[in-house]
C-alpha positions as CSV (number, residue, x, y, z in Angstrom):
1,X,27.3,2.4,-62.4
2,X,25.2,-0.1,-60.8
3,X,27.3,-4.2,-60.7
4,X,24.6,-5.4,-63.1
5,X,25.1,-2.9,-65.4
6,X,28.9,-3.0,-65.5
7,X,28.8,-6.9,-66.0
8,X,26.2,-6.4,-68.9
9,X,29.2,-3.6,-70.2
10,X,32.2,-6.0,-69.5
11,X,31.1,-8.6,-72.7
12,X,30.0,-5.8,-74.9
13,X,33.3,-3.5,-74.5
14,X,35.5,-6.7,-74.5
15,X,33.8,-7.3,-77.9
16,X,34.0,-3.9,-79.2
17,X,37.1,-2.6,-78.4
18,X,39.3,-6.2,-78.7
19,X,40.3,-5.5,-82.2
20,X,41.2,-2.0,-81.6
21,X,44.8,-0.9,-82.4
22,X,45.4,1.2,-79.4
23,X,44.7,-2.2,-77.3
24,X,48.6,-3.0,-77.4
25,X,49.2,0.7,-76.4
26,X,49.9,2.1,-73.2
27,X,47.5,4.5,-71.5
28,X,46.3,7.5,-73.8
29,X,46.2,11.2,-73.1
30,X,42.6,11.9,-71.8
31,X,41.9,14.1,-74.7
32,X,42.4,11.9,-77.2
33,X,39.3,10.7,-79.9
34,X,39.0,7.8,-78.8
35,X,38.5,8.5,-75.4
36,X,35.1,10.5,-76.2
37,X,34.2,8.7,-78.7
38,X,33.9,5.4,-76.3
39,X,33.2,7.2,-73.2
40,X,30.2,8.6,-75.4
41,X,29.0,4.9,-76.2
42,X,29.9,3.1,-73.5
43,X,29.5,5.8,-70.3
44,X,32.4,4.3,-68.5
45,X,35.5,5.4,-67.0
46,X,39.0,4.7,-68.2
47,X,39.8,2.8,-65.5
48,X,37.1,0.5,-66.8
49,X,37.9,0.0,-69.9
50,X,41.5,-0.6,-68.8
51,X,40.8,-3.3,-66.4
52,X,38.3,-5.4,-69.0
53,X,41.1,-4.7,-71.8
54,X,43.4,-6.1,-69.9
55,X,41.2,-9.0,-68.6
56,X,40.4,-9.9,-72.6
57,X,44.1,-10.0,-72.9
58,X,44.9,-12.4,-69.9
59,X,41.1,-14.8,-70.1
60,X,42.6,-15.2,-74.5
61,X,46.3,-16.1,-73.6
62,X,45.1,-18.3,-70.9
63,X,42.1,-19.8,-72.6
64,X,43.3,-20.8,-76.2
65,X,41.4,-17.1,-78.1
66,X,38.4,-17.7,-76.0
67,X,37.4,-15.1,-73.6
68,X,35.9,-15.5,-70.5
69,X,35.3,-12.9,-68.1
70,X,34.4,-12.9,-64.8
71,X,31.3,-11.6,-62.4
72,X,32.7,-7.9,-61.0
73,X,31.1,-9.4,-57.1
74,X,33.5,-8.5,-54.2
75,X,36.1,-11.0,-53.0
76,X,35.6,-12.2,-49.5
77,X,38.7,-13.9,-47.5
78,X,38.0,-17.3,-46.8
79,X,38.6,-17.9,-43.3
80,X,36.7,-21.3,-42.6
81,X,35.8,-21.2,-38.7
82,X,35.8,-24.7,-39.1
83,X,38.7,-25.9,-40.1
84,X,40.1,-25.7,-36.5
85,X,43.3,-27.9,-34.9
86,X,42.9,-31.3,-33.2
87,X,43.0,-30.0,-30.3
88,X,40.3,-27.8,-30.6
89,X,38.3,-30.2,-31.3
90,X,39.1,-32.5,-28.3
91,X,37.7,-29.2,-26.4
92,X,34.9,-29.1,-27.9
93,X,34.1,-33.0,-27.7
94,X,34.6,-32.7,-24.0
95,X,32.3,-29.4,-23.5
96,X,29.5,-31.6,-24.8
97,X,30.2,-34.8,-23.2
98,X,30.1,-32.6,-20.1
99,X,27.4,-29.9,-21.0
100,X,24.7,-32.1,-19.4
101,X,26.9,-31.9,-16.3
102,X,28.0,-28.3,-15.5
103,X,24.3,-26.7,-17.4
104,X,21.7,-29.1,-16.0
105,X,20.2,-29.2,-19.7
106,X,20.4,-31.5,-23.1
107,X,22.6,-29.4,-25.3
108,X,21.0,-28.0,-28.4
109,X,23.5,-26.1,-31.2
110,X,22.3,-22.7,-29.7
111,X,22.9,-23.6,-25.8
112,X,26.4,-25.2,-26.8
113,X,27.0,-22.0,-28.7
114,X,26.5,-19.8,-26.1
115,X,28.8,-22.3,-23.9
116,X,31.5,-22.3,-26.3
117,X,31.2,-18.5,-26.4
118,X,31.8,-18.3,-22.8
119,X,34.3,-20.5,-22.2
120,X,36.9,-20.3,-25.3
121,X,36.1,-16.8,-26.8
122,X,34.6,-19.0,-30.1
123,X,33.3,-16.7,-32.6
124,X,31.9,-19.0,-35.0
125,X,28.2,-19.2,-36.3
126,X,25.6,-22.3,-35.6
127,X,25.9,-23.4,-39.3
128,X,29.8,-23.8,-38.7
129,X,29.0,-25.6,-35.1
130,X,26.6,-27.5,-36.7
131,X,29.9,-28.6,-39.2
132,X,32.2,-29.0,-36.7
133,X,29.6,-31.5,-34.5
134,X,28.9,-33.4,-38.3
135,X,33.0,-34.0,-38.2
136,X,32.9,-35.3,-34.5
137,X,30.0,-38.0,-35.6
138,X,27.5,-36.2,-33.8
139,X,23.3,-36.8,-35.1
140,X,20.3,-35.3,-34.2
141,X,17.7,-36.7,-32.4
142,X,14.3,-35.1,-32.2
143,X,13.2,-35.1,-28.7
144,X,9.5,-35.4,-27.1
145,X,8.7,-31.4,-27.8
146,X,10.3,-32.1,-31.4
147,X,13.2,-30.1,-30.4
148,X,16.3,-30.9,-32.5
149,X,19.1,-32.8,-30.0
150,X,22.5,-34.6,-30.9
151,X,24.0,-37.9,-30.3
152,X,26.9,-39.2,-30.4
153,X,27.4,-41.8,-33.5
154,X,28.8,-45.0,-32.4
């Protein structure tokens, strides 16, 4: 069943089947009536039903009787790129101060990616570069040929 469709489900069963006495139950036999007769209405598995049952139960003990269930999306780790040691960042503030140096160039977030790639193994994206030079004070500066450069904020 497609996510939308099982969100638009999750309210509707939660609804329907709140008040039902086998709700308080443990798991029924599959051949049981009223196993077809919601599988036949609602065209989900047990599983399903199971897991929103028991999401009514938890959202209306932890709201106060008010249900609130939520989106069915897939949980992503959050493992910030940014949020790197102090030390880290002393590498990285010396990198730039010295990028002019060692690459003959102005450094740009794509250049300095590609140098941070090289040197320490970093695996992050521009946008998190781009978060980690905004934490070190760094601006940008359009240039004669309107390409984007940083400075350092004094």
């Amino acid at each position: 069943m497609a996510k939308d469709g099982l969100y638009k489900l999750g309210p509707s069963l939660a609804n329907n089947l709140h008040g039902r006495s086998w709700v308080n139950q443990s798991r029924p036999k599959l051949g049981s009536s009223w196993n077809d007769r919601d599988f036949k209405s609602t065209k989900a598995s047990v599983t399903t039903i199971e897991r929103i049952i028991k999401e009514v139960k938890e959202s209306s003990a932890k709201n106060n009787g008010t249900i609130i269930l939520r989106s069915p999306d897939k949980k992503r780790k959050k493992n910030p790129v940014t949020d790197v040691a102090e030390y880290v960042f002393n590498i990285i503030r010396h990198i730039i101060y010295n990028f002019h140096k060692t690459e003959r160039n102005r450094a740009c977030v794509k250049s300095l990616r590609q140098k941070l790639m090289e040197d320490l193994g970093w695996s992050g994206s521009e946008k998190s570069l781009r978060i980690i030079l905004k934490k070190l004070n760094f601006k940008w500066r359009k240039n004669i040929g309107q390409q984007k450069n940083f400075n350092r904020e004094k």
